[in-house]
VONUZA-552988 format. One record per residue (C-alpha): residue in three letters; x, y, z; residue number from 1. Coordinates in Angstrom, 2 decimals. Layout:
# VONUZA-552988
+------+---------+---------+---------+-----+
! rest !      c1 !      c2 !      c3 !  nr !
+------+---------+---------+---------+-----+
!  ALA !       X !       Y !       Z ! NUM !
...
+------+---------+---------+---------+-----+
This chain:
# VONUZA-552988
+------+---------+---------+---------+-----+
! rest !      c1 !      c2 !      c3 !  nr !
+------+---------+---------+---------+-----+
!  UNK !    0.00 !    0.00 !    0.00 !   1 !
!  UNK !    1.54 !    3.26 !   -1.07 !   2 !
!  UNK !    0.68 !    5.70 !    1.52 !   3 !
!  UNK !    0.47 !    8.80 !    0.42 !   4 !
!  UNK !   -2.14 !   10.75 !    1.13 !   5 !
!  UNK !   -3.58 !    8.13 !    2.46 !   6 !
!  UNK !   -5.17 !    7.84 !    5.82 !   7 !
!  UNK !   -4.29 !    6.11 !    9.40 !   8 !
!  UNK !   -6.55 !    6.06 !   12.79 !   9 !
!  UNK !   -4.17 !    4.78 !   15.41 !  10 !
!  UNK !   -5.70 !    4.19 !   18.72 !  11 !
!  UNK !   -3.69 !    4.74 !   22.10 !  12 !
!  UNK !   -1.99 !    6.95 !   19.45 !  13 !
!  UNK !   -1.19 !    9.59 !   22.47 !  14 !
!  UNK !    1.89 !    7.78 !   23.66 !  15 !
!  UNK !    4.31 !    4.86 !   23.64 !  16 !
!  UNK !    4.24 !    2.71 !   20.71 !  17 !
!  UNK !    0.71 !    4.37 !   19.24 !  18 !
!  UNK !    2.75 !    7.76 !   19.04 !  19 !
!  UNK !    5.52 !    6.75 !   17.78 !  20 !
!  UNK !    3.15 !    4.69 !   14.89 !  21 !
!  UNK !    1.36 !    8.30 !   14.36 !  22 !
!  UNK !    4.23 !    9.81 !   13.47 !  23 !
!  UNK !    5.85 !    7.40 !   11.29 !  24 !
!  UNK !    2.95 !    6.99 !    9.59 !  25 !
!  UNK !    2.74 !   10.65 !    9.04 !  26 !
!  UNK !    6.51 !   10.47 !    7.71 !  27 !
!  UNK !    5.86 !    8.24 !    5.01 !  28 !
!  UNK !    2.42 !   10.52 !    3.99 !  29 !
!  UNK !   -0.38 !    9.37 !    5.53 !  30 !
!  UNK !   -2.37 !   12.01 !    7.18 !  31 !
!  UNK !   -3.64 !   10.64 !   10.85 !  32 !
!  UNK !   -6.35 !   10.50 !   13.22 !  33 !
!  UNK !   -5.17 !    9.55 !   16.60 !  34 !
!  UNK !   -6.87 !    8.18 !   19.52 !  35 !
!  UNK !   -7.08 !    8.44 !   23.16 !  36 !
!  UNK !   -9.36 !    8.26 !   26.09 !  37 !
!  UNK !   -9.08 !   12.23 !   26.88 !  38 !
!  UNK !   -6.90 !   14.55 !   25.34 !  39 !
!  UNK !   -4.04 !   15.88 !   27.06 !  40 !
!  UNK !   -0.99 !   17.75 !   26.34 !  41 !
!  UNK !    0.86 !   14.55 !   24.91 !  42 !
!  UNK !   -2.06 !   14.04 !   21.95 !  43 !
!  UNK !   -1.28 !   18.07 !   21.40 !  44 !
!  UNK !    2.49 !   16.94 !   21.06 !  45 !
!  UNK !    1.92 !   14.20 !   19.09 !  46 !
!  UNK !   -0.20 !   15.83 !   16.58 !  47 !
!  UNK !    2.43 !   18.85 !   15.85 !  48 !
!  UNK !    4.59 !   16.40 !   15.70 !  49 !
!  UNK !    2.59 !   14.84 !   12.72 !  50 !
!  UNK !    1.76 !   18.45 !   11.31 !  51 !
!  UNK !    5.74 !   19.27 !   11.08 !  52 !
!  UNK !    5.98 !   16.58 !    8.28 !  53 !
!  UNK !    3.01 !   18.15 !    6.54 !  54 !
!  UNK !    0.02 !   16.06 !    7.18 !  55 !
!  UNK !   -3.00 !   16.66 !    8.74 !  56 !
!  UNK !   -3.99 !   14.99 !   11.65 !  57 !
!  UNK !   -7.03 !   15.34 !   14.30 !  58 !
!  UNK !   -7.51 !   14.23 !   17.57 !  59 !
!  UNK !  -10.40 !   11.82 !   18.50 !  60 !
!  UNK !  -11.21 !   11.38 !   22.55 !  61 !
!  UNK !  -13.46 !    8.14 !   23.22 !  62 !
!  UNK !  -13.09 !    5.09 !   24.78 !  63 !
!  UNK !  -13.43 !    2.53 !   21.79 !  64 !
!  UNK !  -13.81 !   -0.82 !   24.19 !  65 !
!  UNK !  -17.39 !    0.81 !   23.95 !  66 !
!  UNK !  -19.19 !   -0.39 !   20.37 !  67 !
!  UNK !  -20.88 !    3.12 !   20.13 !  68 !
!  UNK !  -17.74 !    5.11 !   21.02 !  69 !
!  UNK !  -15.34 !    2.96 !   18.53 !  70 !
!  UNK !  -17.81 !    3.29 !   15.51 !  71 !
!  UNK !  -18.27 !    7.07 !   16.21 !  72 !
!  UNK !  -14.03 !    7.00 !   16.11 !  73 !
!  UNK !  -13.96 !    5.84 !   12.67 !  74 !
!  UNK !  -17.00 !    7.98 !   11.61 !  75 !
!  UNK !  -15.15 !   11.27 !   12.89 !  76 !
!  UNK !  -12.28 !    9.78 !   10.84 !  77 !
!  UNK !  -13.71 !    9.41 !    7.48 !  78 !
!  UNK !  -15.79 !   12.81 !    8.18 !  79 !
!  UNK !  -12.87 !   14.75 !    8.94 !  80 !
!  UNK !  -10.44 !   13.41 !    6.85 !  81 !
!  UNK !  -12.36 !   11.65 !    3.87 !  82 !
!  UNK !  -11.41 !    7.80 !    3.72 !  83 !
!  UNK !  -10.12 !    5.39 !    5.86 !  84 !
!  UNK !   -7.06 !    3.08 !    4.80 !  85 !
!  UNK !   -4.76 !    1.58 !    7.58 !  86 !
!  UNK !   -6.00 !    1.11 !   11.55 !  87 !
!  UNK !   -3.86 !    0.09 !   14.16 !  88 !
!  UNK !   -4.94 !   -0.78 !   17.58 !  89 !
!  UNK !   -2.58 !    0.13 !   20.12 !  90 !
!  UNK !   -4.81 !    0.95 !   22.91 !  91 !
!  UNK !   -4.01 !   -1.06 !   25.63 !  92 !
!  UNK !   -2.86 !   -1.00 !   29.48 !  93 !
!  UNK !   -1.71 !   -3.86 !   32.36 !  94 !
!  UNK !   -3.98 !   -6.26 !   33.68 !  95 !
!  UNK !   -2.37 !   -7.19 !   36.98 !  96 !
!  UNK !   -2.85 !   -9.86 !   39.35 !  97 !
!  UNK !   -2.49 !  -13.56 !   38.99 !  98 !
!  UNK !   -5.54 !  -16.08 !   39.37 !  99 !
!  UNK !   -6.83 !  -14.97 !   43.03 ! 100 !
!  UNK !   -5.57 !  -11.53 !   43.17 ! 101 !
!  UNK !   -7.03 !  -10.09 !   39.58 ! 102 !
!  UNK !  -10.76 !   -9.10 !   40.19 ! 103 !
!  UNK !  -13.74 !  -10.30 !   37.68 ! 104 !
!  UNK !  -13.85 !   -6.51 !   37.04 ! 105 !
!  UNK !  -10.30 !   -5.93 !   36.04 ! 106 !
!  UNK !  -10.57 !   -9.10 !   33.95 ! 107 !
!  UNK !  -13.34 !   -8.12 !   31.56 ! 108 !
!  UNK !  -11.80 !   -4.70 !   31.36 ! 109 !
!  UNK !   -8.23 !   -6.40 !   29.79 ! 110 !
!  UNK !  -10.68 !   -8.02 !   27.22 ! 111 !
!  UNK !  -12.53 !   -4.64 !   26.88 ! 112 !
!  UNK !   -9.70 !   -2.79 !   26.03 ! 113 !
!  UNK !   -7.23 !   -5.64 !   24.27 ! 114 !
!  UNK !   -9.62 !   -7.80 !   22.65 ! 115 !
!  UNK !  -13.31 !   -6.70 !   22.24 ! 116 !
!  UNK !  -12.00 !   -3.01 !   20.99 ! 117 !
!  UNK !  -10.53 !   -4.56 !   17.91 ! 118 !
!  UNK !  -13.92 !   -6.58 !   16.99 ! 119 !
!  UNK !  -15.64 !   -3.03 !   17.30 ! 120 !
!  UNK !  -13.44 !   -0.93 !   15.64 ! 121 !
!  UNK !  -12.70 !   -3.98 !   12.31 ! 122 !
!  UNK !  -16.57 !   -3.72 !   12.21 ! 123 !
!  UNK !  -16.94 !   -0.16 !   11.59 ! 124 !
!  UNK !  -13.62 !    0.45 !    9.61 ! 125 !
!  UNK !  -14.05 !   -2.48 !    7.16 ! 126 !
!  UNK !  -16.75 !   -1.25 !    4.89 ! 127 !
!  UNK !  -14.79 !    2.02 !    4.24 ! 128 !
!  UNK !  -11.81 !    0.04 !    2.91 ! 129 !
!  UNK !  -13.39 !   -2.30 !    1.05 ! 130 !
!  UNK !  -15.46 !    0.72 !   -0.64 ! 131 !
!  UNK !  -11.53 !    1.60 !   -1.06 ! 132 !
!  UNK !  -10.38 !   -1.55 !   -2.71 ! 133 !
!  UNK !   -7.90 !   -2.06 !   -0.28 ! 134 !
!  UNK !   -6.98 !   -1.94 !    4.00 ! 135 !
!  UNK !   -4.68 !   -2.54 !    6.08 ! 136 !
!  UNK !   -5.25 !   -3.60 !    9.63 ! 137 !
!  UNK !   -2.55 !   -3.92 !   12.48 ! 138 !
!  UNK !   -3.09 !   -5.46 !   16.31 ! 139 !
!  UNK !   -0.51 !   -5.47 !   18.85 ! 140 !
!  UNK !   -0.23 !   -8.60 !   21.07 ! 141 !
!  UNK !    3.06 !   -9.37 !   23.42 ! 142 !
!  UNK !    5.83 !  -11.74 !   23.84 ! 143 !
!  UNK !    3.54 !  -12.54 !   27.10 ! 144 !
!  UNK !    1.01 !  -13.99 !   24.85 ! 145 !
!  UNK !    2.99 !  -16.62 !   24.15 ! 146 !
!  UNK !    4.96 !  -17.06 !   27.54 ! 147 !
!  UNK !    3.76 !  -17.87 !   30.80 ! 148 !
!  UNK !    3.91 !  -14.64 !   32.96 ! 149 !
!  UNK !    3.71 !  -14.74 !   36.84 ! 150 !
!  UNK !    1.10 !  -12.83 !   38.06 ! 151 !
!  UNK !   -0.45 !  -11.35 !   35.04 ! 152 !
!  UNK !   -2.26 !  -14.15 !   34.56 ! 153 !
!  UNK !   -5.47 !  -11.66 !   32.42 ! 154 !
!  UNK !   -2.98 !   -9.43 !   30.77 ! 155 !
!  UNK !   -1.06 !  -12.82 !   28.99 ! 156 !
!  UNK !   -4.66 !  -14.30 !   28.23 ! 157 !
!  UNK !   -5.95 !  -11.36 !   26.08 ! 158 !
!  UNK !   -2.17 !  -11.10 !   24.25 ! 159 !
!  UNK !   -2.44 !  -14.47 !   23.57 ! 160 !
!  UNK !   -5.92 !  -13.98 !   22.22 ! 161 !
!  UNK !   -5.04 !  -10.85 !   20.05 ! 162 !
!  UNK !   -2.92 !  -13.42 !   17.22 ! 163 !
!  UNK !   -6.06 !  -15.68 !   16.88 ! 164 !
!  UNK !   -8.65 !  -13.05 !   16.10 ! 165 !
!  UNK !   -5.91 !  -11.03 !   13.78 ! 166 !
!  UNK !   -5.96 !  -14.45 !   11.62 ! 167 !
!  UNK !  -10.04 !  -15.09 !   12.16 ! 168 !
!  UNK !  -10.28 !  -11.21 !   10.69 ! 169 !
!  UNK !   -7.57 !  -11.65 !    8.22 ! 170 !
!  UNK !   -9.45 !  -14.89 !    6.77 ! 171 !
!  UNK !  -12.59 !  -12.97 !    6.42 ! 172 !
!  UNK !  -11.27 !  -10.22 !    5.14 ! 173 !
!  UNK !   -8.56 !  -10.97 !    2.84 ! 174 !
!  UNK !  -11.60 !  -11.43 !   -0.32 ! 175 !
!  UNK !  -11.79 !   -7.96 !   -0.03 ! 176 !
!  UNK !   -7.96 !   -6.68 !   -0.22 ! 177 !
!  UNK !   -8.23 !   -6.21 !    4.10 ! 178 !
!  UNK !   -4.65 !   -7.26 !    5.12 ! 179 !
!  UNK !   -4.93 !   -7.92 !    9.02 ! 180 !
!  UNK !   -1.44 !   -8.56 !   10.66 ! 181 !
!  UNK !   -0.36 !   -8.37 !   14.37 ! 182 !
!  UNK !    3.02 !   -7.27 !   16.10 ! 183 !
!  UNK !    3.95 !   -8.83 !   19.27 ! 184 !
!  UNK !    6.68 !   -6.56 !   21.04 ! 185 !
!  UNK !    8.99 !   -7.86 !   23.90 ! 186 !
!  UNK !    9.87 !   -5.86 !   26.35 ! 187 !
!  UNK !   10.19 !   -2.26 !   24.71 ! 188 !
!  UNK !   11.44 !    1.21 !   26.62 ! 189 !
!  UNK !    7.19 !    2.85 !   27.05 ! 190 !
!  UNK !    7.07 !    4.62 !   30.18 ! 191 !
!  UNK !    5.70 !    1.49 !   31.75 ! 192 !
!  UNK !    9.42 !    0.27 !   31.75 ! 193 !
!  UNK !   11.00 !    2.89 !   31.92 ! 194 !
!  UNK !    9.33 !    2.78 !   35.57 ! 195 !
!  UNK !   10.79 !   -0.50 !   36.58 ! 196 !
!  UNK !   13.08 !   -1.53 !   39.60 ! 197 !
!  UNK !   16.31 !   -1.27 !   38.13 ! 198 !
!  UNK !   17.28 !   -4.70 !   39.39 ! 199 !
!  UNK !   14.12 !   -6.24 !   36.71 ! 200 !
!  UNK !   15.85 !   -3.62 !   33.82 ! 201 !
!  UNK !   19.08 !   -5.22 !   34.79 ! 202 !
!  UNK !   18.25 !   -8.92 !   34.83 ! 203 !
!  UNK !   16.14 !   -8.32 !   31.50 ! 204 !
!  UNK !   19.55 !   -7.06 !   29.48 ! 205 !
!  UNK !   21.52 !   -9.89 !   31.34 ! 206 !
!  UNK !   19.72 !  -12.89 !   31.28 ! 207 !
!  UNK !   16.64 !  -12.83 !   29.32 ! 208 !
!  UNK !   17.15 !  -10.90 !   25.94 ! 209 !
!  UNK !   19.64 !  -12.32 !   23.93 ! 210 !
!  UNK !   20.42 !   -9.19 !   22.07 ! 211 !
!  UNK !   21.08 !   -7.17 !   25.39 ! 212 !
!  UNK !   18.83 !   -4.35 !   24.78 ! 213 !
!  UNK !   15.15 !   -3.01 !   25.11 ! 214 !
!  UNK !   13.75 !   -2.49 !   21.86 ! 215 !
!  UNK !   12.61 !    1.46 !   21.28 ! 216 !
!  UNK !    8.79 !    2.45 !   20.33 ! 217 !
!  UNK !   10.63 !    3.61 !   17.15 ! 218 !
!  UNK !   11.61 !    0.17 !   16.03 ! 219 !
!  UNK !    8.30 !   -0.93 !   16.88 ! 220 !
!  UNK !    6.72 !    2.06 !   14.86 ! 221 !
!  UNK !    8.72 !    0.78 !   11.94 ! 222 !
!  UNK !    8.05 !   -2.51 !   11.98 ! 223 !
!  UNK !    3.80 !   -1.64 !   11.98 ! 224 !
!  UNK !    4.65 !    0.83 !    9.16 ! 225 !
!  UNK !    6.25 !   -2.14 !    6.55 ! 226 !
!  UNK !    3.58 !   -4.33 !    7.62 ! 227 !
!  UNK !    1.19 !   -1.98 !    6.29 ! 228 !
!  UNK !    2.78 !   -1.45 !    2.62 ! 229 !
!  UNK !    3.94 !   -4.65 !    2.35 ! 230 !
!  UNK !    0.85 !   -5.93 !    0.35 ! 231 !
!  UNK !    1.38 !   -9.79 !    0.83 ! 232 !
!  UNK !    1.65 !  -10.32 !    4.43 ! 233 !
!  UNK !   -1.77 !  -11.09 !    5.70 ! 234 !
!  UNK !   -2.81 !  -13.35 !    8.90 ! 235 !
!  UNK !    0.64 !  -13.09 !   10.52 ! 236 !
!  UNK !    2.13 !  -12.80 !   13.73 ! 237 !
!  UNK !    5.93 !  -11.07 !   13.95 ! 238 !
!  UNK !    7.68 !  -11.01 !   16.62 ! 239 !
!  UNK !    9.82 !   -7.54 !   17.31 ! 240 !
!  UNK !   11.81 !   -9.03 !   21.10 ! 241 !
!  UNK !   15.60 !   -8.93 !   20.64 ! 242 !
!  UNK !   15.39 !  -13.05 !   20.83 ! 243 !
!  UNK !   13.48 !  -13.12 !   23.82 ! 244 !
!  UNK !   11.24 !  -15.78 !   23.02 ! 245 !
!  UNK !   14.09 !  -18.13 !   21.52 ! 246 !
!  UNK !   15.51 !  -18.74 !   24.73 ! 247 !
!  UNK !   15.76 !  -21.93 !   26.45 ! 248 !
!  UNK !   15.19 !  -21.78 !   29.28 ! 249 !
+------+---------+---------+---------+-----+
């Protein structure tokens, strides 16, 4: 998909890896609309940030784990902006707690936000790209949907989910030129991490990533962008994790 003047709604596109998305995005010439659940001086960033390579780019508050709220996303979208090509989902947060400690509550919120968000949002941005001729879908899972992770027992169940509806969509969708493909990041300097005891940033460059390094939003960002314009990757998985996940043990 050649993306100029083309357009991209990126959701959780305030911050971390949905930012950095935005803006590369914007840099190869797709004008943006970017999500979050309020608007705050990082979406104001964000979007200069996109304007200073020439595109437009508006701002969309809404919580799109609501069906209602993620259809009215894509409908401010194509209103404001006039089509709708590429969406990435990278709305997301931490579901803490392992079996007994994460509430019901706190559970169906992880789906909410990881899981049922995507079904909404494919639903109301696939007619507009198959009027198109063409889409391009991207979901973000996690190295800890495929690894065991102690005590995030809901946050690894709704990664590991995120791969498996990315190929149910892509095998619906594909008839009608809808690429869906899904990233799974390891562990990647967001602010989350950024945040952690340095003794867990330590043992992470030491003994669990091969590469010794964290992976940057910006890699990340890149990685989303050729899976959009490379037109013949559809239903996959890739894994962006420094060799996390080949380790044994």
């Amino acid at each position: 998909m050649e993306l100029i003047n083309k357009v991209a709604l990126i959701t959780g596109g305030t911050k971390g890896i949905g930012a950095a998305t935005a803006i590369e995005l914007a840099r190869r010439g797709a004008n943006i609309a970017i999500n979050g659940r309020t608007l705050d001086a990082e979406a104001n960033e964000v979007k200069t940030a996109i304007e200073g390579h020439g595109r437009r780019c508006i701002v969309v508050a809404a919580d799109v784990s609501d069906p209602a709220q993620a259809a009215s996303t894509v409908a401010s979208t194509v209103n404001d902006l006039g089509r709708l090509d590429v969406l990435v989902h990278a709305a997301g947060g931490l579901v803490a707690g392992g079996l007994f400690e994460v509430t019901p509550e706190e559970w169906m919120k992880g789906f909410d936000t990881h899981v049922h968000a995507i079904f909404h949002l494919v639903r109301a941005a696939a007619p507009h790209m198959k009027k198109n001729g063409e889409g391009a879908i991207i979901t973000i899972s996690s190295t800890a949907g495929k690894l065991a992770v102690p005590t995030h027992i809901g946050y690894q169940t709704v990664k590991g989910a995120i791969p498996h509806l990315t190929r149910a969509l892509a095998r619906e969708l594909a008839a009608d030129n809808i690429r869906v493909n899904c990233v799974a990041p390891g562990v990647i300097r967001t602010r989350f991490h950024k945040e952690m005891p340095e003794s867990v940033y330590r043992n992470n460059l030491e003994n669990r990533i091969p590469l010794k390094r964290e992976g940057t939003v910006e890699q990340v960002a890149s990685l989303i962008a050729e899976l959009v314009v490379n037109d013949y990757i559809c239903g996959d998985t890739v894994t962006i994790d420094g060799g996390l996940t080949m380790r044994i043990p």
